[in-house]
N, C-alpha and C positions, 0 to 999 in steps of 0.2 A: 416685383423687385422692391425691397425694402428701402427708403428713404436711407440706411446707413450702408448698402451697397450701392445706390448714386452719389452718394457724397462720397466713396471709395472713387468711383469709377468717374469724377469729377476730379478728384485731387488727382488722379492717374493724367487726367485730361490738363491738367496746368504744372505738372510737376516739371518739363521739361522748358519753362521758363522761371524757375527757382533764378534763376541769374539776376532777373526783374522783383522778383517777389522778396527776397530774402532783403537786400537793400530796401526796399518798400516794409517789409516787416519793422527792422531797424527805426525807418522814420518813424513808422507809428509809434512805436514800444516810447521813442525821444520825444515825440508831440505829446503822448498821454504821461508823459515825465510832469511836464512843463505845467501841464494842470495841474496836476499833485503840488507842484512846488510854489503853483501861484496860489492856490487854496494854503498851502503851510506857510507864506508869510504871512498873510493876514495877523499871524496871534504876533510875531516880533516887530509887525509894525502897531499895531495897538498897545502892545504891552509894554514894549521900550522905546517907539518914538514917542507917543502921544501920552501913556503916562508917564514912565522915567524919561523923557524929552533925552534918551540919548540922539546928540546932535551928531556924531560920529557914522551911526545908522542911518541918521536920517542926510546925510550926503552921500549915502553909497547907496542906497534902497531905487535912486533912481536910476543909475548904471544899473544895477541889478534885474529890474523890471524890465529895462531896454534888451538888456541883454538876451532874456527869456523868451521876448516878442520876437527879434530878428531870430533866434535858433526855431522860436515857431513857426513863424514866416519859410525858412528856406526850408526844412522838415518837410513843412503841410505841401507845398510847392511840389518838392521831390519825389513825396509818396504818391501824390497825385497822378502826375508823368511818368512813373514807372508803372502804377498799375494797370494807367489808361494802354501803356503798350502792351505789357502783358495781355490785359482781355483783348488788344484788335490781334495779338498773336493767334490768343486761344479761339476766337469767333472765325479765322480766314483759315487753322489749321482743320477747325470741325467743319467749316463748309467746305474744306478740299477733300479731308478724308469721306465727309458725307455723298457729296457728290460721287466719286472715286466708286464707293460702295454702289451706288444707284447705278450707273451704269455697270457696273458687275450683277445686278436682279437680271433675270429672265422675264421674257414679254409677260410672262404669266402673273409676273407679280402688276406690271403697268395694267395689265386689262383689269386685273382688279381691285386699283384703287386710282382715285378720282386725281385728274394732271393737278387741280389745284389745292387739294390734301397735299401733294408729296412737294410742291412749290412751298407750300407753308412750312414744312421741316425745313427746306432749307433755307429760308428768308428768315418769319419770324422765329420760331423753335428758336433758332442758334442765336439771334440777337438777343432774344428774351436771357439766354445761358451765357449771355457777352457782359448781360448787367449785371451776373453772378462773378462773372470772371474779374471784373474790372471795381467799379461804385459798391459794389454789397459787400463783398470781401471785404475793400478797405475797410468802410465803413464800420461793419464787423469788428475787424483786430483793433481799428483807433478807438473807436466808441468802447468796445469791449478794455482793452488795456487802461482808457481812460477812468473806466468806473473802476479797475485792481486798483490803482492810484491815488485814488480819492478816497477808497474805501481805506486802502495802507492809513490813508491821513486819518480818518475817521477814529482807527482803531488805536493808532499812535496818542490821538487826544485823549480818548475816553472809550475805553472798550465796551463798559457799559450804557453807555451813552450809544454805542454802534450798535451794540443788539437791538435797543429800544427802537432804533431808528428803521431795522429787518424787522420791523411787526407784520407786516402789509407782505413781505415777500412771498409768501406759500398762496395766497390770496393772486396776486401778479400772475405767476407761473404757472396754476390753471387756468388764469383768463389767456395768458398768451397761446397755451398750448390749443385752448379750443377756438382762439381767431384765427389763429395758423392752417391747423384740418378744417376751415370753412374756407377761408382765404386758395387752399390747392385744390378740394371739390371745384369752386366757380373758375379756377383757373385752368385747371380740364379742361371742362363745358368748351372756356370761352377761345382755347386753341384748338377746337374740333369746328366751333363753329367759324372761325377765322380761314381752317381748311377751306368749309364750304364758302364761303364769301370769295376767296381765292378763285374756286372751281368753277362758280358762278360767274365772275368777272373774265375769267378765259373764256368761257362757251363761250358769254354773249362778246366779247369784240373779237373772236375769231369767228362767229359768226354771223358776222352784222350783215349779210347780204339777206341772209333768209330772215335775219328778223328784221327787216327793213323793207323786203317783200313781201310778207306775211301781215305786215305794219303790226308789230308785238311791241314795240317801243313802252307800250304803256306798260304790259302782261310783264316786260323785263323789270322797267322801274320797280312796280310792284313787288314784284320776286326780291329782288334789291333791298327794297324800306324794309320788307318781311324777315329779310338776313340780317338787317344791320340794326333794326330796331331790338332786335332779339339779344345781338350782341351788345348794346345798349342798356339791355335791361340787365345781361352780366353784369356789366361794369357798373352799373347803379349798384348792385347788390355786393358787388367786392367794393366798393367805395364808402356803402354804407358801414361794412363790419370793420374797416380799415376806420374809416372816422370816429364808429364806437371805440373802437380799441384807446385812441389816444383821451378821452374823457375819464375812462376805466383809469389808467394808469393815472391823470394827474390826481381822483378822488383817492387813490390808495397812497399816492405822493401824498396829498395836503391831507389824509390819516395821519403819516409816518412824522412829518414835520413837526404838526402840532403837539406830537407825544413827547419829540426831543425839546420842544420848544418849554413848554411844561416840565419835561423832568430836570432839563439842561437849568431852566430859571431857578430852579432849586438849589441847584447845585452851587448855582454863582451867589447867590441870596446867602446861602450857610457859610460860601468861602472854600468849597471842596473842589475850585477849578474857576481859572480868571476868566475877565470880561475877552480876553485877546484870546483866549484858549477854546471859548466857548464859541465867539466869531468865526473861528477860524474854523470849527466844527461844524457850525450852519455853512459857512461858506463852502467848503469842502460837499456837504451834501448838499445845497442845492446845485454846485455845479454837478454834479453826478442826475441828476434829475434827468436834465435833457440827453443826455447819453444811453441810458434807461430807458427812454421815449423814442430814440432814435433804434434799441436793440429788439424793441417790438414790433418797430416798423420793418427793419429789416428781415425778422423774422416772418412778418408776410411778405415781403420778396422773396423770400426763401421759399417760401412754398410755389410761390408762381413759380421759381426758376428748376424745383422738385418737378414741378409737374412738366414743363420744357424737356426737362433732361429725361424724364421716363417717356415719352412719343419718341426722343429722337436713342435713346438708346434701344428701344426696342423696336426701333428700323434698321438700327444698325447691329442687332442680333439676329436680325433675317439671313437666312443663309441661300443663295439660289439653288434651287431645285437643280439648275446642270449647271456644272463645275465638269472641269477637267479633271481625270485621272490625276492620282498620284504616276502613274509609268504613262502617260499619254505619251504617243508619237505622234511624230512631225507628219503630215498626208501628203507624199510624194504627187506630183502633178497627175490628173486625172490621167489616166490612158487606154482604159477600156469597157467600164461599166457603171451602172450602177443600179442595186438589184434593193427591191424592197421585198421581204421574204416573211410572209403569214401578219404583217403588219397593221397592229390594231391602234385606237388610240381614243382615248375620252378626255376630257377637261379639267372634268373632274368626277370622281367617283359614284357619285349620285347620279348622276346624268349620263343618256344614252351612248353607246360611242357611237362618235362622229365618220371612224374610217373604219373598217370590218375584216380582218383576212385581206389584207390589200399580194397579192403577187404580183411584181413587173419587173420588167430590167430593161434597162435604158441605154444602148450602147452608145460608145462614144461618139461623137460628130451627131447622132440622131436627135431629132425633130419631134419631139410629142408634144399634142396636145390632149388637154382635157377640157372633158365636153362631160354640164349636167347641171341639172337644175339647182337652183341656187338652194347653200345648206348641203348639198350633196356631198361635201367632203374637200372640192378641189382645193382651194386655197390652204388649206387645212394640212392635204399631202405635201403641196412643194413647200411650205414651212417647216417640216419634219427633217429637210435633207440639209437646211441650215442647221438645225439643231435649236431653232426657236424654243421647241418642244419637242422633246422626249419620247417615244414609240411608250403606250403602253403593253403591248407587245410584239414579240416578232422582234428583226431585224433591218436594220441600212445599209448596206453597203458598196462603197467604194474602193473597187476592184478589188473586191474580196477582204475588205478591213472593214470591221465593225467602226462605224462615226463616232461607237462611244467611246472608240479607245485610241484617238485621235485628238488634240488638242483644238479645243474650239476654232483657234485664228488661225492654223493652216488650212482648217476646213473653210470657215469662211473665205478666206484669203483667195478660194477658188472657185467662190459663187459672186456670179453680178445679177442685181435685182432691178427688175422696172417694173413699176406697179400704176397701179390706175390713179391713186392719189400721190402725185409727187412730193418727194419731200425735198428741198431745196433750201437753203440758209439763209437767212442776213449778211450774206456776202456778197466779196464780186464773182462775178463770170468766174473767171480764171479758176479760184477755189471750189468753188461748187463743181466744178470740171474736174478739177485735179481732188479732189476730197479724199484722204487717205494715202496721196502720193503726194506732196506739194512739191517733189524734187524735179518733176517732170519738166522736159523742156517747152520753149515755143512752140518747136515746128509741131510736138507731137499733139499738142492740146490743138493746134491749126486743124492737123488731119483727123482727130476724133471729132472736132468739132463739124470739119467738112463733109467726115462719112454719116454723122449726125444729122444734114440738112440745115444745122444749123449757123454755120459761118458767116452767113449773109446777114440775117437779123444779126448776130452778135459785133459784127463791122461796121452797122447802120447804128448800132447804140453812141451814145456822146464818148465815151470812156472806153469804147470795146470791151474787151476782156476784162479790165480795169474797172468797168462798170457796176455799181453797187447793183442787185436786184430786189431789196427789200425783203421784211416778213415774209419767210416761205413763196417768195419769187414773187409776189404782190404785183411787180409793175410788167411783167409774163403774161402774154397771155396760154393757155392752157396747152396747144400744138408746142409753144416754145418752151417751158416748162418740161415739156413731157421731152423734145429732142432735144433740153441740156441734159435730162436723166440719161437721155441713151448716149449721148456724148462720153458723160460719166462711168458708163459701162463699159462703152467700147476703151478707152483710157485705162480701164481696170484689167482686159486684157485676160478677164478671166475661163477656164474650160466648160465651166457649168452655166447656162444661162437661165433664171427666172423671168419669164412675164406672163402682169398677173394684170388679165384686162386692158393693156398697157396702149390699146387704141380705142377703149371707152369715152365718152362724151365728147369727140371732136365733131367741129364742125369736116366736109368732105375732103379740100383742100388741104388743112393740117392730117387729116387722118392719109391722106396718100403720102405728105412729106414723112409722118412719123411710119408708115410700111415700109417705105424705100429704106429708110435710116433701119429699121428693125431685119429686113430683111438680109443686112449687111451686118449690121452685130451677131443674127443667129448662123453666118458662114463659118462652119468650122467647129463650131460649139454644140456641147450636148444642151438642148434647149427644153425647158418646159413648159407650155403654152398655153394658158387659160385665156380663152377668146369666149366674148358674148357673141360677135357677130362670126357665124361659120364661115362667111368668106373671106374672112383674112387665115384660114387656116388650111382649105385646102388642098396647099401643096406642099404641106407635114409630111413626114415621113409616114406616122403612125398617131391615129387619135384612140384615146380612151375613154370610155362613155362611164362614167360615174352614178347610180341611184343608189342612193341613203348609203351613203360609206362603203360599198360595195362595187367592183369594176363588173360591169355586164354587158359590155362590148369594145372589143378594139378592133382597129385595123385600121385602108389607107379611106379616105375619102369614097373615093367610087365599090368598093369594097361593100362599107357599111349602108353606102345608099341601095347597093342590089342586093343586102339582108331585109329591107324593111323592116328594120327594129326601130331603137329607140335612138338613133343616131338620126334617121329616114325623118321620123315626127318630128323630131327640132327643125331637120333640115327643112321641109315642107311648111311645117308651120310659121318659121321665120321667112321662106318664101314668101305665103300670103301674105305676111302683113309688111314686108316690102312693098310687094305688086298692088297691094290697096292703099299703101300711102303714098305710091304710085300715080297711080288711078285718081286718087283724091284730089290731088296737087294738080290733073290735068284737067 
């Protein structure tokens, strides 16, 4: 993307605060007057107070001055306050549309890029394009307007005298341009490395148990000084070219000065232009000096805020892989199937597929489970009937409608998911219960919570329902976590049920609360059942035996155990190592 279709697609980005801007242009354009005008009295107070002593002048030249100061005063004020609102407009409108857009990606795009990469679009990226939106800009039009002004002056003194004074210009303009393309290289670099510092900083305090069991403490810091020293050595390196820059410019300034200063002395010497004319011509350039100095500094912001805007608009040119039809229909409530038909599916092209010729049909109310060695596909399949991911071939269907030609959120709207790792909010009770309904009443969050097993714990809390639970349920222990997920579920009310290992890692007591509670959400619901341990599944309707993406047995419990297949060996083998951790324990 060319740096003049981000600065398109940046003015596109502020256009719709033109209300802010336009009055803020105004100030500027009256502030860079004001310079102009305090450089052009110079010559009529030299030249008619101080040598012709008119006294007339010189009793109005102080209202005159004041006057100049207060319109610059409330001006500089003005443009300040408007711009500053504009950019928090334009920074809270790109982080809502940003956001907005991320949750419209498909998981596909989450699993392959790092939570604190896509953190740093939306924190630094957009602030970095906030100090475009707000400080640079101004800065820009005043600074810029200021030097048209001065230069007006320059050329109204002595035209000649103004070219002299552009010696050093073609000089300037290649040193800015190539501080500028080093200034956005380092400023790449240093928002990719900013991602990983982000990504870094999540793993390790999301998880500090293992590296605090593990005692990594040091191996972390480590990792840490390695990120930040690095990013350190950026910022040394755009700090240095930033530093040179402004040395560069004042040596090509005190070039240009000393040329006017020299031809200018000539000119007053022979009588070809006064002492007040020719002041007034210094004065006018060197205020113009620091605006020039301010327009190269701006111009490496410019580049950092180039390289901001090309990360975040080329996130925000992602399109997700599943999107709704344009003719997508509404998915009437489940009521009799659901058939997966020669069903294949990879990740990604390169790579082997994960599910193979899958055939099954799942009738309604029915109990399946799936049963296989890990990597075999399961989690993989019941992913496919949210539409996480896309069949890469074959078909889905519910009751004879292809999923693809369905609108995402009906389809969802009629799967509820319990998984092994719970995801729960920074909220209270009540919400995380109600999540996606909040209209819900008492009683009904009561009785999801009752058929949950969880009501007791959640009445024993200081706040009940009312109760904050922390960072993904933090102060939870794992049994209650996992029966406000099913809480959640049962609340959702939905025909299709997912669970995915959803009695892994409990101690035995929680894991019989969270069966009861499970066995009460799968009444009535088409369920899909991925269990590690085979006795929480035995009295499935139907289990399916999954090896390497391929289904190679199904039926009921007693069924697969009198085939001696490959149901039999998990069965048996997770016998033994029951009966010997059994045995051990005695």
């Amino acid at each position: 993307m060319s740096n003049r279709e981000l600065l398109w697609r940046f003015g596109l980005l502020i256009w719709p605060y033109r209300y802010y801007l336009i009055p803020a242009f105004v100030c500027m354009l009256i502030l860079a007057g004001t310079n102009g005008a305090i450089a052009f009295l110079v010559q009529p107070i030299l030249d008619k107070v101080f040598i012709e002593q008119d006294r007339v002048l010189l009793a109005n030249m102080p209202f005159i001055i004041m006057a100049l100061f207060l319109v610059r005063g409330i001006v500089y004020f003005s443009q300040i306050y408007l711009m500053e609102s504009a950019g928090q407009r334009v920074v809270r409108n790109l982080q809502v549309r940003l956001y907005g857009h991320l949750m419209a990606m498909d998981l596909a795009y989450f699993q392959a890029n790092a939570t604190g990469n896509i953190l740093s679009h939306v924190t630094y990226d957009t602030n970095v394009l906030k100090a475009s939106a707000s400080s640079m800009v101004s800065n820009l039009l005043r600074e810029g307007f200021t030097v048209i002004f001065l230069m007006g002056v320059l050329f109204y003194r002595d035209w000649q005298m103004a070219l002299v004074s552009l010696v050093g210009l073609p000089l300037a303009g290649v040193l800015i341009y190539r501080f500028g393309r080093r200034i956005r290289r380092l400023s790449q670099t240093r928002q990719e490395l900013m991602g990983t510092m982000t990504s870094h900083l999540e793993e390790s305090i999301t998880g500090q148990r293992i590296v605090k069991a593990f005692c990594m403490e040091r191996y972390e810091r480590a990792r840490f000084r390695l990120i930040n020293r690095t990013i350190m050595h950026n910022m040394l390196r755009s700090a240095k070219v930033k530093a040179f820059s402004s040395p560069s410019m004042d040596l090509i300034a005190g070039f240009a000065v000393s040329a006017v200063i020299l031809y200018g002395g000539q000119m007053v010497m022979t009588g070809q232009t006064t002492t007040g004319a020719f002041f007034s011509f210094i004065t006018a350039l060197l205020m113009a000096y620091d605006p020039i100095k301010s327009l190269t500094a701006i111009n490496n912001q410019l580049q950092e805020s180039l390289a901001a805007a090309r990360r975040l608009f080329a996130v925000m040119d992602l399109q997700p892989s599943i999107q709704d039809r344009a003719d997508a229909i509404v998915l009437p409530r489940m009521q009799q199937s659901i058939h997966f038909e020669q069903v294949s599916f990879h990740y990604r092209s390169d790579l082997p597929p994960v599910l193979q010729e899958i055939n099954l049909t799942i009738r309604a109310g029915e109990r399946v489970a799936l049963v296989g060695h890990s990597g075999s596909g399961k989690t993989t399949l019941v992913n496919l009937v949210p539409r996480f991911f896309d069949v890469t071939a074959g078909t889905i269907r519910i009751d004879g409608v292809d999923i693809r030609q369905v609108s995402q959120r009906s389809l969802r709207s009629q799967i509820a998911i319990v998984t092994q790792d719970v995801i729960l909010f920074n909220d209270t009770v009540r919400n995380n219960i109600a999540y996606g309904d909040r209209a819900r009443s008492e009683e009904e969050l009561r009785q999801a919570a009752q058929a949950a097993n969880a009501l007791a714990f959640i009445e024993a809390m200081p706040e009940g329902f009312d109760t904050v639970i922390g960072d993904r349920g933090i102060r939870l222990s794992g049994g209650q976590r996992q029966r406000l997920s099913i809480a959640r579920s049962l609340l959702k009310n939905a025909p299709i049920l997912i669970l995915d290992e959803a009695t892994s890692a409990l101690d035995t007591e929680s894991e019989r609360l969270v069966q009861e509670a499970l066995e009460r959400l799968m009444e009535g619901r088409t369920s899909l059942v991925i269990a590690h341990r085979l006795s929480t599944i035995q009295n499935v309707d139907r289990i399916v035996v999954l090896r390497d993406g391929r289904i190679v047995e199904e039926g009921t419990h007693a069924e697969l155990l009198a085939r001696e297949g490959e149901y039999a060996r998990f069965h048996f083998l997770q016998f033994q190592q029951q009966e010997y951790a059994t045995t051990g324990q005695g």
